[in-house]
Steps between C-alpha positions, in 0.01 A plus 500: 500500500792729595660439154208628310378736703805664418516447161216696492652780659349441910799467725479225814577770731158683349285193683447250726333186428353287770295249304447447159117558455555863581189472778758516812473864717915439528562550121630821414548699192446831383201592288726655192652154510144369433472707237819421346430132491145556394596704201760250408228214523295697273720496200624169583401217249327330757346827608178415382464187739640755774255762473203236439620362857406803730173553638329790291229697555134403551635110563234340572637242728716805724416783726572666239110396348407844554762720437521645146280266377288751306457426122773763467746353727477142586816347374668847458723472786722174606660445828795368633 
């Protein structure tokens, strides 16, 4: 993970990994880290399976159900 975090320009001193799920309280990292690695993801060839993995908006099966899930906006936002 260290390897290709920083081949993709994020540091190991820039976070600290505590599980690999990402659900634990003890990971750290900084949110223009997030950022980083979710821009990368998006131009990624597998970026398409990436982005199709977060929960999005107006998802049915989330708390999420109500939240932008106008005609509008449901699907118009992901989350990660």
């Amino acid at each position: 993970m260290q390897e290709t975090l920083a081949a993709w320009g994020i540091p190991p001193d820039r976070y600290v990994p505590v599980d690999g799920s990402g659900l634990s309280r003890g990971n750290r990292v900084a949110p223009a880290q997030v950022t980083r690695l979710l821009s990368f993801m998006y131009r990624h060839p597998a970026g398409g399976d990436y982005m199709r993995s977060l929960a999005y908006s107006g998802e049915p099966e989330l708390r999420w159900a109500r939240r932008l899930a106008g005609e509008l906006t449901a699907g118009s936002t992901l989350a990660k």
